[in-house]
C-alpha positions in Angstrom: -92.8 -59.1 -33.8 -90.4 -56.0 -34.6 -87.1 -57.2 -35.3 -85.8 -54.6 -32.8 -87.3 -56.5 -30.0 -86.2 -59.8 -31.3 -82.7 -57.9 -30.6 -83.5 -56.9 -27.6 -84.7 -60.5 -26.8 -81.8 -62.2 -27.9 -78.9 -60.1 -26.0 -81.2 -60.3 -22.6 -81.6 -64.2 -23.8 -77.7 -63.9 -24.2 -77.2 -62.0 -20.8 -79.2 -64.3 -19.0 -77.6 -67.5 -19.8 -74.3 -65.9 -19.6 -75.2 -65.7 -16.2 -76.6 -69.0 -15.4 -74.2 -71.0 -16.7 -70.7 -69.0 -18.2 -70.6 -66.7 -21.0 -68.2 -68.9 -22.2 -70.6 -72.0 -22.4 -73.0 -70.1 -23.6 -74.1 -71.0 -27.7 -75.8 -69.7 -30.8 -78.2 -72.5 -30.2 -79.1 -71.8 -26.7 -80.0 -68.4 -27.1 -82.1 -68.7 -30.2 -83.9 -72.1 -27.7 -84.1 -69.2 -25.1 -85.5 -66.9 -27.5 -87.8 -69.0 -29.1 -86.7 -68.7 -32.6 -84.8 -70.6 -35.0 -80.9 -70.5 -34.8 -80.1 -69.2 -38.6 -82.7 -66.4 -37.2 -80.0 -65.2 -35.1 -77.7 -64.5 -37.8 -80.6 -62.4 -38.9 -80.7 -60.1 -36.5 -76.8 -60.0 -36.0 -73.7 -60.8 -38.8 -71.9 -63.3 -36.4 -72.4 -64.7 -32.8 -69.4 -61.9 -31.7 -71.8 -59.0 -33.0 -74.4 -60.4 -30.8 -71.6 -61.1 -28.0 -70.7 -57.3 -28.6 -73.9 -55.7 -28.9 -74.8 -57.4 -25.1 -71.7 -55.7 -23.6 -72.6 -52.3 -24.7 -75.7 -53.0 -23.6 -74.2 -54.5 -20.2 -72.2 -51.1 -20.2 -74.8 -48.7 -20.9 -76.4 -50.3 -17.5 -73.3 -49.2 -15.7 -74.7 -45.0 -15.9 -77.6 -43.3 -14.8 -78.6 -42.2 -11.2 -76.7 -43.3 -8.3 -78.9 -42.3 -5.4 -77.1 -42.2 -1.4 -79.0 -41.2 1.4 -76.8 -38.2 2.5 -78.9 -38.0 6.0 -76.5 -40.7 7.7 -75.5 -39.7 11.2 -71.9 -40.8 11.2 -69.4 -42.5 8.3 -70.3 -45.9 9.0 -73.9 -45.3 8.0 -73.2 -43.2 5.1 -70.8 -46.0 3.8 -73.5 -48.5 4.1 -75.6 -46.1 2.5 -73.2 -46.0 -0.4 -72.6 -49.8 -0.6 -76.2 -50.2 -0.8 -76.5 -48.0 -3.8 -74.2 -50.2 -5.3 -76.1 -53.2 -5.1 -78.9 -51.7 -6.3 -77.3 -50.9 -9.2 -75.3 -54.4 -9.5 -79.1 -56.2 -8.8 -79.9 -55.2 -12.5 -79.4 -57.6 -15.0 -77.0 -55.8 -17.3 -74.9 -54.4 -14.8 -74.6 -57.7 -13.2 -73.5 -59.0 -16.7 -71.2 -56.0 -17.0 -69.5 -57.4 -13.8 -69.5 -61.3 -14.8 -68.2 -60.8 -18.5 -65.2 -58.3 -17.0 -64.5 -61.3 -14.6 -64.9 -64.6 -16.3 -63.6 -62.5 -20.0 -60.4 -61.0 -18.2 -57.8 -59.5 -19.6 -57.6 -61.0 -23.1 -61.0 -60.3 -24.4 -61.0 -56.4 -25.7 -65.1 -55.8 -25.0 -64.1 -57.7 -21.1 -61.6 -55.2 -20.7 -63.9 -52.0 -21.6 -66.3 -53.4 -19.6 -64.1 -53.8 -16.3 -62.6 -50.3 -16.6 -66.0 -48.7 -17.4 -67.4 -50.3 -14.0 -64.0 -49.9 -12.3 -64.0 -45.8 -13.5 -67.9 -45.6 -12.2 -67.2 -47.2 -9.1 -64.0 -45.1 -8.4 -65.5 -42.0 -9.4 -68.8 -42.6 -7.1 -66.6 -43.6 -4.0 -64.5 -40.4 -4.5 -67.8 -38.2 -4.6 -68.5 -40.1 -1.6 -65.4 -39.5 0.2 -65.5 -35.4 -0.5 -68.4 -35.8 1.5 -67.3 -37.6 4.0 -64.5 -35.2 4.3 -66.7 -32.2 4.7 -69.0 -33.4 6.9 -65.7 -33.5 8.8 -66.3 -37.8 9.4 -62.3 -38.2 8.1 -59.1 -36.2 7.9 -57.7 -37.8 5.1 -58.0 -35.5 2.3 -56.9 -37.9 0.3 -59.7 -39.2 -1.1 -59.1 -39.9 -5.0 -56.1 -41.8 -3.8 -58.0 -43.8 -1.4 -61.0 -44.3 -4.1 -58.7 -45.7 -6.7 -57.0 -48.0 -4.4 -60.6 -49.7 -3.3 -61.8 -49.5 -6.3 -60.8 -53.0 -7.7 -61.4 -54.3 -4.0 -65.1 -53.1 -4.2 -65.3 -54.6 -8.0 -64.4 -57.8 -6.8 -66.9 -58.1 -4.0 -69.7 -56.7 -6.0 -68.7 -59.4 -8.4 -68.7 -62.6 -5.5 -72.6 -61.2 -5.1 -72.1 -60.2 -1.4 -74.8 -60.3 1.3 -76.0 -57.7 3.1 -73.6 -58.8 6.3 -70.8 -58.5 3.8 -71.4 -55.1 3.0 -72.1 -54.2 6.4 -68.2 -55.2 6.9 -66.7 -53.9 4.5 -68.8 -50.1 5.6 -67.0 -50.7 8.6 -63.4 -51.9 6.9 -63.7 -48.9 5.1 -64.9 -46.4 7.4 -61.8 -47.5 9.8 -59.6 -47.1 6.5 -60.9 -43.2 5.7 -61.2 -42.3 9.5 -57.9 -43.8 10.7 
């Protein structure tokens, strides 16, 4: 086995459990059980349990890019909203943007990778929603021109929901919550 997989293995084996049961209550020895390797083969493949911890939020982040398809053929705002939302949780179905969203919450504030993490999601979300908006705007669906404004003020609301794992009834709502916000 290359040792670049057993890498790759051990952050999604780090991910994963992070998930399942806390980042925080997540150990050396679980993810080298998860793994299926030794636990001194961890420190191997990475200096300390923080490189590994480290190493699986840039991976977490790099999930965060990419594509971003929305179906721009929406008849009216509400439609293209739900559209928008349901980009998102494509995107947020992936296992390393999931993460991305579960380290930023249960890491907060006072963990330095937690914090690059939140505003990297937080500056992707903001800047999608704004590209969103400008559409909305000229498709003539809202007045308000003020659509940066409006994007960075959901943007933490829309973090937070994403991060509760919200069904698809939620997101219809919150189309609608938000398509009263931009059109009123």
């Amino acid at each position: 086995m290359s040792e670049e997989n057993t890498r790759d293995r051990l952050i999604v084996s780090y991910l994963s459990l992070g998930l399942e049961k806390g980042f925080c209550n997540v150990s050396v020895q679980d993810v080298a059980l998860r793994t299926g390797i030794q636990k001194p083969s961890v420190f191997y493949h990475f200096r300390s349990f923080d490189v590994l911890k480290e190493d699986a939020a840039a991976y977490a982040a790099s999930c965060l890019g990419g594509d971003f398809p929305i179906d721009t053929r929406s008849a009216g705002l509400t439609d293209f909203l739900y559209a928008f939302f349901d980009s998102l949780a494509a995107l947020f179905s992936g296992l390393g943007a999931r993460a991305a969203l579960a380290i930023s919450r249960e890491c907060g504030s006072h963990d330095l990778a937690a914090r690059h993490l939140m505003e990297k999601i937080d500056s992707m979300i903001e800047s999608r929603l704004s590209v969103a908006l400008e559409l909305a705007l000229e498709r003539g669906w809202t007045e308000n021109s003020s659509t940066d404004i409006l994007a960075r003020f959901m943007t933490p609301f829309i973090r937070d929901v994403f991060s509760a794992d919200p069904s698809d009834d939620d997101l219809l709502d919150i189309a609608d919550d938000l398509a009263r916000l931009v059109a009123g």
